[in-house]
N, C-alpha and C positions, 0 to 999 in steps of 0.2 A: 576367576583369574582376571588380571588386571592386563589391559588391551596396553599396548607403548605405544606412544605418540611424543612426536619430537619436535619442538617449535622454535622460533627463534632464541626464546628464552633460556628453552631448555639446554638449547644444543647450539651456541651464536655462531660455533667453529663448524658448521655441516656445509658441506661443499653442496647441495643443493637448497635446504632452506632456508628461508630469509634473504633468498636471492631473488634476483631480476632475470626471467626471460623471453625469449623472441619465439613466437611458437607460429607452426606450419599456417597457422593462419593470416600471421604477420603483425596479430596483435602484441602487447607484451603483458604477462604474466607476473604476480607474483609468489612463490614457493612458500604458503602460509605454514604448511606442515605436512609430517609424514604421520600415517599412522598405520602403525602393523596390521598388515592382510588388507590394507586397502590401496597403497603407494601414495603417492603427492598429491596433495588437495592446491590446488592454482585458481590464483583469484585475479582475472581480467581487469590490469590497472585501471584503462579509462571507463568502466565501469564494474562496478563491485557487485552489482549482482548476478555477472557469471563466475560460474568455478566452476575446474575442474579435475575430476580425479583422473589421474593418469598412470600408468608403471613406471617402474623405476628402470625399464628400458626406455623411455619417453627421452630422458635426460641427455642431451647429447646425440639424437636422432632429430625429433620433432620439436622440440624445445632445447636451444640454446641458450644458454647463459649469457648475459650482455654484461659486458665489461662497464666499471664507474668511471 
């Protein structure tokens, strides 16, 4: 069976990926993709070598979205 994953490509209209967020840490994130039975993969703008996966309860708790 083939796993779904939703990127900005795939999906440019998702109210969480390919967006910009503020997370409990105070860093800001960005929402590279979702992928089923994992939740949001977030990747640490001022450095890209953290990510992290998060739930899709994350959204709107711990991680807000920053307005352009």
């Amino acid at each position: 069976m083939e796993r779904i994953i939703k990127t900005p490509e795939t999906d440019p209209e998702h109210h969480a990926v390919g967006r910009r967020f503020r997370a409990w840490d105070g860093e800001i994130y960005y929402c590279d993709s979702w992928e089923e039975n994992a939740g949001y993969w977030m990747t640490q703008v001022k450095n890209n070598e953290i990510r992290r996966n998060v739930s899709e309860r994350a959204i709107g708790r711990t991680f807000h979205i920053v307005s352009v």
